[in-house]
C-alpha positions as a Markdown table, in Angstrom:
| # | Residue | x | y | z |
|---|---|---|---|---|
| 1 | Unk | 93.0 | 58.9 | 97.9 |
| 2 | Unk | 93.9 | 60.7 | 101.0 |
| 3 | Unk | 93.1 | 64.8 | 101.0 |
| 4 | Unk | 96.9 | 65.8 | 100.9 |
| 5 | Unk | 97.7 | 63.3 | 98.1 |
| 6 | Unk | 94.8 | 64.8 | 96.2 |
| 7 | Unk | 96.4 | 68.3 | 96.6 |
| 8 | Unk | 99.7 | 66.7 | 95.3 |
| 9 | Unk | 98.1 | 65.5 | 91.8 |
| 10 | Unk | 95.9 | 68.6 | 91.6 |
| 11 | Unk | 99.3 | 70.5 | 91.6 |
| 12 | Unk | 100.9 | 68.0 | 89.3 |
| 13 | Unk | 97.8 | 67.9 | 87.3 |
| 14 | Unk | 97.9 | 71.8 | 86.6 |
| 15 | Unk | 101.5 | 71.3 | 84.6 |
| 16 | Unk | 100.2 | 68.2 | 83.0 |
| 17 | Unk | 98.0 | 70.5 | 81.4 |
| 18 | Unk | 100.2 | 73.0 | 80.5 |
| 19 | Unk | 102.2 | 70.2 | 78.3 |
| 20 | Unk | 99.4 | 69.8 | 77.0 |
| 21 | Unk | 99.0 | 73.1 | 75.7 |
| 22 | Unk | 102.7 | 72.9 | 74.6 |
| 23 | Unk | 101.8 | 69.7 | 72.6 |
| 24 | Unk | 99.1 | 71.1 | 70.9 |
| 25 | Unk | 100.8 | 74.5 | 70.3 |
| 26 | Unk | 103.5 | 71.8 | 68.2 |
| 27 | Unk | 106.5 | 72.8 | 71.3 |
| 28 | Unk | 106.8 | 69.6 | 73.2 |
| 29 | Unk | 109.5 | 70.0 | 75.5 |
| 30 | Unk | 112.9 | 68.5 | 74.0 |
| 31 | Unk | 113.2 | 65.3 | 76.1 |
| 32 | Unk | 117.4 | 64.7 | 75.3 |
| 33 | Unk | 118.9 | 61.1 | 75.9 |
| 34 | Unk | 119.6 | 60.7 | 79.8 |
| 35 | Unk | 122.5 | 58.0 | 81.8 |
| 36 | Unk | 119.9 | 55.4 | 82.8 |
| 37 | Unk | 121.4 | 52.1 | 85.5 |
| 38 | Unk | 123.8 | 50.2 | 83.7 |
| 39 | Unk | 122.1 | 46.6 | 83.4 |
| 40 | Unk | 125.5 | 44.5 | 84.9 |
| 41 | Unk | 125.0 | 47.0 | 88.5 |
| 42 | Unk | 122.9 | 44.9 | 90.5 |
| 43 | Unk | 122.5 | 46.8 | 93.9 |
| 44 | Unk | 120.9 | 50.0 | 94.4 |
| 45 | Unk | 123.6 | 51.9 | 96.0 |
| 46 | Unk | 126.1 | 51.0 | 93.6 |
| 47 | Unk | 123.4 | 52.5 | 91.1 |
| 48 | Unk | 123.3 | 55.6 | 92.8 |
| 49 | Unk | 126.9 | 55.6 | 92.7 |
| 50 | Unk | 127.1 | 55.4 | 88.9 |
| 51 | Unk | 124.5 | 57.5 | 87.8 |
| 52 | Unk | 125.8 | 60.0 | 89.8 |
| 53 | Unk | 128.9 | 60.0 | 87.9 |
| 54 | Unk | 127.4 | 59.6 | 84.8 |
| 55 | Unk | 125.5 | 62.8 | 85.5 |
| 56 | Unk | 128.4 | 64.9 | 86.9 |
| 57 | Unk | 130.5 | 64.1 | 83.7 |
| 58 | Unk | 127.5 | 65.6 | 81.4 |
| 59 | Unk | 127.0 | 68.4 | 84.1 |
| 60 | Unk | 130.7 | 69.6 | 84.1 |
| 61 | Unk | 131.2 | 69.5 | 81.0 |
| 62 | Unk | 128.3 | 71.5 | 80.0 |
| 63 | Unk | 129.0 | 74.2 | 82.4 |
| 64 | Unk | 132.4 | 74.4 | 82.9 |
| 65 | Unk | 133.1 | 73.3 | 86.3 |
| 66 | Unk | 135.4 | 70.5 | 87.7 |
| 67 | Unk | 132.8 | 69.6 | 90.5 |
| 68 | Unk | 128.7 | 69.8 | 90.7 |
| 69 | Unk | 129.3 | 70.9 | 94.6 |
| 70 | Unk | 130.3 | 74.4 | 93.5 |
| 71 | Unk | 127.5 | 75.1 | 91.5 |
| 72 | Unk | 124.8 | 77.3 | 92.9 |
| 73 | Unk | 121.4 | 75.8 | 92.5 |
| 74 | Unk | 120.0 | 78.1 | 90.6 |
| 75 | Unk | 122.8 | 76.7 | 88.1 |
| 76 | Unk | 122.0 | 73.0 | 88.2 |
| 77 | Unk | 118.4 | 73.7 | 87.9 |
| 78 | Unk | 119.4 | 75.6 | 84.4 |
| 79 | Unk | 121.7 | 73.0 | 83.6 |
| 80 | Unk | 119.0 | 69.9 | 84.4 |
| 81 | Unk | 116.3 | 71.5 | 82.5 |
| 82 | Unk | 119.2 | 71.7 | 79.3 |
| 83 | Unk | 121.4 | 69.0 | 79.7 |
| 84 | Unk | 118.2 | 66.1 | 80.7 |
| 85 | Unk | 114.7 | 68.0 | 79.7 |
| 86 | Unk | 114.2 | 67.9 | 83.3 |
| 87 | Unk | 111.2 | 71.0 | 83.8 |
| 88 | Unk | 112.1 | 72.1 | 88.0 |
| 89 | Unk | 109.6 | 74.5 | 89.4 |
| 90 | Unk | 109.3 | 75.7 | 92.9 |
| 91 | Unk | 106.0 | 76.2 | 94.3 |
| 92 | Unk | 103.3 | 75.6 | 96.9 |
| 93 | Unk | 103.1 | 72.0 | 98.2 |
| 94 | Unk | 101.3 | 70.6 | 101.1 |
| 95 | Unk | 102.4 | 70.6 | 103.7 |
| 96 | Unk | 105.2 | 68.2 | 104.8 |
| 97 | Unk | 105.8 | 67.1 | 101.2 |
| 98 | Unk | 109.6 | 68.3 | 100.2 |
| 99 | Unk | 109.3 | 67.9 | 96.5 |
| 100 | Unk | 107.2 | 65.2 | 93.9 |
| 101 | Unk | 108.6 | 64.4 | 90.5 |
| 102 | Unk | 106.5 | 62.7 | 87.4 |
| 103 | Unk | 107.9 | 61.7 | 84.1 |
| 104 | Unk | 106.2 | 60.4 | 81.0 |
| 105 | Unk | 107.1 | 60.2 | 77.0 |
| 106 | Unk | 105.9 | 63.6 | 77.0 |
| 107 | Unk | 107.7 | 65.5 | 79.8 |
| 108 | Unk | 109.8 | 64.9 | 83.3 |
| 109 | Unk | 108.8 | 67.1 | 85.6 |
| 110 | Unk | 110.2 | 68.3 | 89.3 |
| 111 | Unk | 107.9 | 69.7 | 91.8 |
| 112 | Unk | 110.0 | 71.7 | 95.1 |
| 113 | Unk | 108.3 | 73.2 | 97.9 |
| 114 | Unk | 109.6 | 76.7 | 98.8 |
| 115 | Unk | 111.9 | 76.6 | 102.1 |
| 116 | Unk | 113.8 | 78.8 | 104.3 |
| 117 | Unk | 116.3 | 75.6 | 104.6 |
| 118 | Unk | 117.8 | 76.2 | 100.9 |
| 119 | Unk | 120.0 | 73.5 | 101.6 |
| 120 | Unk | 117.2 | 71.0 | 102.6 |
| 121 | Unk | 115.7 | 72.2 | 98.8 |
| 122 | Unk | 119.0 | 71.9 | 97.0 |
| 123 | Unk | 119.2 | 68.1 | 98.1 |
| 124 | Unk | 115.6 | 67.1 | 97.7 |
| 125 | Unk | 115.9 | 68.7 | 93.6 |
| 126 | Unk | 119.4 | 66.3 | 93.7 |
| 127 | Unk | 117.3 | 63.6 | 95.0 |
| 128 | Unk | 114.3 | 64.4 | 93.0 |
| 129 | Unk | 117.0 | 64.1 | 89.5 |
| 130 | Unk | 118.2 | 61.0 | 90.6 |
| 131 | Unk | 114.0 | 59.4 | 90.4 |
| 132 | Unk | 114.3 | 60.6 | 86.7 |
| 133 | Unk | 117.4 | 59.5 | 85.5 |
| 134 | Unk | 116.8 | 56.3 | 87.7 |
| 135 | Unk | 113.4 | 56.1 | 85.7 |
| 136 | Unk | 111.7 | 55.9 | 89.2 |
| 137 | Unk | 108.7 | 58.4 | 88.1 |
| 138 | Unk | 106.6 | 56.8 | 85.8 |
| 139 | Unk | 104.2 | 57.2 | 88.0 |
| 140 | Unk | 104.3 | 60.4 | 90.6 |
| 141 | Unk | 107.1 | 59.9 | 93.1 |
| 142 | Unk | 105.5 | 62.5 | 96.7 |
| 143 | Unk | 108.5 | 62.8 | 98.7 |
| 144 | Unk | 108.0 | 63.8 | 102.6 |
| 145 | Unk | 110.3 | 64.5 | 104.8 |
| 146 | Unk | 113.7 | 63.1 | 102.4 |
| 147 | Unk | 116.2 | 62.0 | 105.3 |
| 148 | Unk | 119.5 | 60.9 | 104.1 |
| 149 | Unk | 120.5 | 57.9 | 105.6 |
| 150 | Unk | 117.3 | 57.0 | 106.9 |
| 151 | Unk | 115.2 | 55.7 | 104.2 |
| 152 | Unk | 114.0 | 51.9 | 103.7 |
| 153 | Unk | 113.1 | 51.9 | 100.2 |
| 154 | Unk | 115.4 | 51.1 | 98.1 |
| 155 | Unk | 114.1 | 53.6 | 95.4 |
| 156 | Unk | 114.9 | 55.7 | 97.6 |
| 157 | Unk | 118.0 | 55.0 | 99.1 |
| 158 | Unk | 119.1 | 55.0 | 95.4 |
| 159 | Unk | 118.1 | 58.1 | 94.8 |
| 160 | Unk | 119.8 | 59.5 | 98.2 |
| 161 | Unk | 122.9 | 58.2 | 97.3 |
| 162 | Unk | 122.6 | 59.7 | 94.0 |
| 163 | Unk | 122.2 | 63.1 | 95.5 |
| 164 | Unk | 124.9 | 62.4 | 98.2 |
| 165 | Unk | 127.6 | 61.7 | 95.1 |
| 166 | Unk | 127.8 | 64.7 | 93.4 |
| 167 | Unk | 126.9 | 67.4 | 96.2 |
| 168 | Unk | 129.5 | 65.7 | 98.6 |
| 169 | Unk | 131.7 | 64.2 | 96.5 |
| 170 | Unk | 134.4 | 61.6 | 98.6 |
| 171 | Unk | 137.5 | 63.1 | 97.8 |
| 172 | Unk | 136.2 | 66.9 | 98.2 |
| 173 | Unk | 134.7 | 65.8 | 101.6 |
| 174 | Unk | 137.5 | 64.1 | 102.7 |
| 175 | Unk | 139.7 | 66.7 | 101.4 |
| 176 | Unk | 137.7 | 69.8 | 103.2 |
| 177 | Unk | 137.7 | 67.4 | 106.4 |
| 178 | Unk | 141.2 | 67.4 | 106.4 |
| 179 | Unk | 141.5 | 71.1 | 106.2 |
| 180 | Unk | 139.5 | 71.3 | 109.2 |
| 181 | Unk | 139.5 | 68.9 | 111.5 |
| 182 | Unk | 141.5 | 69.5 | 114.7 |
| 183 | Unk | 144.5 | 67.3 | 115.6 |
| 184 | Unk | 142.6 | 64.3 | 116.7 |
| 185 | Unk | 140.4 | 64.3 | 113.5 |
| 186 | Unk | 137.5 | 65.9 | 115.2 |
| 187 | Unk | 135.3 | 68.6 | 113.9 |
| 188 | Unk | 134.4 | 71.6 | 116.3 |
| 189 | Unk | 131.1 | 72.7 | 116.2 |
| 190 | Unk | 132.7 | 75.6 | 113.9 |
| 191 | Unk | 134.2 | 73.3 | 111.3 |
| 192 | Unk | 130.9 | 71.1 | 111.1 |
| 193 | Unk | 129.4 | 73.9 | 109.9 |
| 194 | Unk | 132.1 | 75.4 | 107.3 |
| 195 | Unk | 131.3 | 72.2 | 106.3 |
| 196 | Unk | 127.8 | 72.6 | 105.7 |
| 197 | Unk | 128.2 | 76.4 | 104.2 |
| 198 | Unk | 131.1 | 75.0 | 102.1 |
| 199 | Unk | 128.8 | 71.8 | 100.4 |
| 200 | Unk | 125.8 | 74.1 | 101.0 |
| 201 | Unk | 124.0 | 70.9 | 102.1 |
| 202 | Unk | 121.6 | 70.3 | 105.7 |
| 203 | Unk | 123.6 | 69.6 | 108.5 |
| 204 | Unk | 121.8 | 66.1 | 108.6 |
| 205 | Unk | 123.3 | 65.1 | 105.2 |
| 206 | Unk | 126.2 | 66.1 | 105.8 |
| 207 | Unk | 126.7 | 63.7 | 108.7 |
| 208 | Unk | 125.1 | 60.8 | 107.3 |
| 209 | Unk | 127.4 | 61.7 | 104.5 |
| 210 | Unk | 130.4 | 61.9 | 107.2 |
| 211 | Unk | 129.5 | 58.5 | 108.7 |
| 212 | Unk | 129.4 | 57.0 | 105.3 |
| 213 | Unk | 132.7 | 57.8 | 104.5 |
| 214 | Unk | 134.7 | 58.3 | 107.5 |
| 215 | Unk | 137.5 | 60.8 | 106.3 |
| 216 | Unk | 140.3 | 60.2 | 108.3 |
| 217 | Unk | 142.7 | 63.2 | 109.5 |
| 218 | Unk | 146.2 | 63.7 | 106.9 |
| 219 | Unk | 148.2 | 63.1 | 110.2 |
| 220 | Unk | 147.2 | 59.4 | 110.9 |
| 221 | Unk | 144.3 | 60.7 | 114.2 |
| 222 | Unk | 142.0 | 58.4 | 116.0 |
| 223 | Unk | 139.8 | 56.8 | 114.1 |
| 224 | Unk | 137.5 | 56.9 | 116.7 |
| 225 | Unk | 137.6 | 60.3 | 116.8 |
| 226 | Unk | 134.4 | 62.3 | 116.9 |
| 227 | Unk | 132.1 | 65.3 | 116.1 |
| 228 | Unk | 130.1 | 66.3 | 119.5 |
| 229 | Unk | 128.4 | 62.8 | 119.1 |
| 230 | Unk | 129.0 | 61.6 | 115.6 |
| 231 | Unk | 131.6 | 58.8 | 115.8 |
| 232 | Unk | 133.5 | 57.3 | 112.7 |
| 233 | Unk | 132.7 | 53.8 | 113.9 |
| 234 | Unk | 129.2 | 54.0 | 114.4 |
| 235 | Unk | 128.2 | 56.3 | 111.8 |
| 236 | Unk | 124.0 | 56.0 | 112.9 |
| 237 | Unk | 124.9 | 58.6 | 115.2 |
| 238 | Unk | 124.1 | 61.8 | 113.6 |
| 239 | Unk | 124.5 | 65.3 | 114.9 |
| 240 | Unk | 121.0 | 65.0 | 116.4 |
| 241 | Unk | 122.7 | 63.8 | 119.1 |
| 242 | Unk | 124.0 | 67.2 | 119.6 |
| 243 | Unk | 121.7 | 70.3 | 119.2 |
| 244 | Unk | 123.7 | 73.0 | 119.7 |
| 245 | Unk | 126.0 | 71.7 | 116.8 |
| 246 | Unk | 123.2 | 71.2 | 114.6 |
| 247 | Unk | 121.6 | 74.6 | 116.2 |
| 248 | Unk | 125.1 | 76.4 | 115.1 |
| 249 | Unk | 125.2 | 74.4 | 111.5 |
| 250 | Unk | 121.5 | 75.6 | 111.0 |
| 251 | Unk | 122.6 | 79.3 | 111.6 |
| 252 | Unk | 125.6 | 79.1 | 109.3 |
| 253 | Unk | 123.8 | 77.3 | 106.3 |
| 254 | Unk | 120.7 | 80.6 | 106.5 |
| 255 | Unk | 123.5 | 83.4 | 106.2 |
């Protein structure tokens, strides 16, 4: 076992105990049914794609809202711990490891490093629910370094597209993007990041989810319009192409 993943399981080890107090205090956390992948959905992504509605039905619901991207995260973190027994705590991690989840008969567990990127955090506690509900944790799940749209694994990528679903929803994004763009169905550096205030997600997620989707402008624009280096067509290229949008996005998304 290498140092740093010993320093992960010490620090899931220390709440393992604490259910185990819990147990023998006779207050097991309540552990309430969960969507799980439906058995006829084959590929991963399409998995992602239903458990994320599956969850956003029980999440609206519950608190009231039409959409999960207007909820604060403070809120969904309530709302996970009632609505799926899911137990979120934020707290030191090593370093480079964004978040860890663990689930067992006994509990399910979500471990988040503190951040000043809050919107990094809110989409590595998405990711980190869609392990559980995915049943991915059985054993402990370390994420470092959770890069939408860049991860092999299909685990993973599951659990990415999970996250992507209900925090940047297709017809909110493409709805939004059409509020913004300019008249050739580009987004300024400005609107790229109203965008990432508005879905209070990174500005990398938000353009993987962009290239995913490719919203096209309510006028008809070029669909090979583009975004300071982010081009409908070839949706690999990301905003990292172009710093001073991301620099700008960054800014925004701190405020």
């Amino acid at each position: 076992m290498t140092p740093r993943r010993g320093r992960v399981s010490d620090a899931a080890d220390r709440f393992a105990a604490a259910y185990e107090v819990l147990e023998l205090l006779g207050r097991p956390p309540e552990l309430p049914p969960m969507p799980s992948v439906r058995p006829d959905t084959k590929r991963f992504v399409d998995q992602g794609r239903q458990l994320a509605e599956d969850a956003v039905g029980v999440l609206t619901a519950a608190e009231g809202h039409r959409t999960v991207a207007g909820l604060e995260t403070d809120v969904l973190i309530t709302a996970g711990t009632r609505m799926f027994g899911v137990d979120v705590a934020v707290t030191c991690l090593p370093a480079a490891v964004d978040g860890l989840t663990w689930q067992t008969d006994a509990f399910r567990l979500v471990l988040i490093g503190p951040t000043e990127t809050w919107t990094r955090q809110r989409f590595t506690l998405a990711h980190e629910l869609g392990h559980i509900l995915a049943r991915d944790a059985q054993e402990l799940v370390v994420e470092s370094h959770v890069a939408p749209g860049r991860q092999k694994d299909l685990t993973e990528v599951r659990a990415n597209v999970f996250a992507a679903n209900p925090l940047m929803s297709a017809p909110e994004i493409r709805d939004r993007f059409r509020q913004v763009a300019d008249g050739h169905g580009r987004l300024t550096a400005e609107a790229f990041s109203e965008l990432v205030v508005a879905f209070k997600v990174s500005p990398s997620a938000l353009s993987a989810r962009l290239g995913q989707l490719r919203p096209v402008a309510p006028w008809g624009g070029d669909r090979r319009g583009s975004c300071h280096g982010w081009n409908r067509q070839r949706p690999s290229e990301t905003t990292s192409t172009s710093p001073s949008l991301t620099r700008t996005a960054v800014s925004s998304s701190r405020k």
